[in-house]
C-alpha positions in Angstrom: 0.0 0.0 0.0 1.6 3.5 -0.8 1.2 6.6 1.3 -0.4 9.2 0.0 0.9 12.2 1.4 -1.6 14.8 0.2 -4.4 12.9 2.5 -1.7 13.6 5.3 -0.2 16.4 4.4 -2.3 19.1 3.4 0.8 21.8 2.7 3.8 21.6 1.1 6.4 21.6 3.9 4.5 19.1 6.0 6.9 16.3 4.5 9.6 17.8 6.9 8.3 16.0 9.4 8.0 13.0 7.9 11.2 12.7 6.4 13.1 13.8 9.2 11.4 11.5 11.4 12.3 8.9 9.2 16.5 9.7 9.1 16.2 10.4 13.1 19.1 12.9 13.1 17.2 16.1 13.1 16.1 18.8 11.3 19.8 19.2 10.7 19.6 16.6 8.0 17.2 18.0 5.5 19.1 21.1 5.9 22.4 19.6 4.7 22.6 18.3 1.4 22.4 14.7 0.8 19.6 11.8 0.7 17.5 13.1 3.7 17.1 16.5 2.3 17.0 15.1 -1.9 13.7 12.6 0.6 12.0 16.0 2.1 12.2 17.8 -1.9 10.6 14.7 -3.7 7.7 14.4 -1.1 7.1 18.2 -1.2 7.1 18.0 -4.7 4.7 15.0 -4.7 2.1 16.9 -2.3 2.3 20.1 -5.0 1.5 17.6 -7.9 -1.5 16.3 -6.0 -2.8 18.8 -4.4 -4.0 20.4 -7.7 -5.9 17.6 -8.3 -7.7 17.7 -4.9 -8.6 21.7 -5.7 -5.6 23.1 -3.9 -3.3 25.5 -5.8 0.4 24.6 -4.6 3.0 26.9 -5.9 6.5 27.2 -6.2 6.5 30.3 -4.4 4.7 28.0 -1.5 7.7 25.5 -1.6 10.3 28.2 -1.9 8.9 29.6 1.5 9.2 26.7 3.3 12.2 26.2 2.1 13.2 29.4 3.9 12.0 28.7 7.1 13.6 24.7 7.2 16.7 26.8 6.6 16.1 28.9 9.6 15.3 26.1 12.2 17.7 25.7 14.5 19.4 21.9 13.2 19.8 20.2 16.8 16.3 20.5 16.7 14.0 17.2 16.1 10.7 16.4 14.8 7.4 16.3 16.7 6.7 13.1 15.1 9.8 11.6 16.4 
């Protein structure tokens, strides 16, 4: 059974969690380069692609803004899915 994230995630930085949950090594690691972070960008982009199809208008100004602020979170900090 696959996930669908847009039932779970209804914006596009919502995948954050998620992934960095998943890699367990804080919000640090979606910052950095690498697998965790390449993870976080292919589920946001997943939730923009289906969102328009559920009526909701995802842009790449929304992705670029959370972006921003996953850059400005302090990375020691962890996930409250964790």
């Amino acid at each position: 059974m696959k996930l669908s994230l847009t039932k779970v995630y209804p914006y596009p930085a919502a995948p954050t969690e998620f992934v960095s949950s998943l890699h367990c090594n804080g919000i640090g690691e979606i910052q950095r380069e690498g697998e965790a972070r390449n993870t976080m960008i292919s589920a946001m982009k997943e939730v923009m692609a289906l969102s328009e199809k559920a009526g909701i208008r995802l842009t790449d100004e929304d992705f670029d803004y959370w972006l921003k602020i996953i850059i400005k979170l302090s990375p020691e900090g962890k996930p409250s899915m964790r």
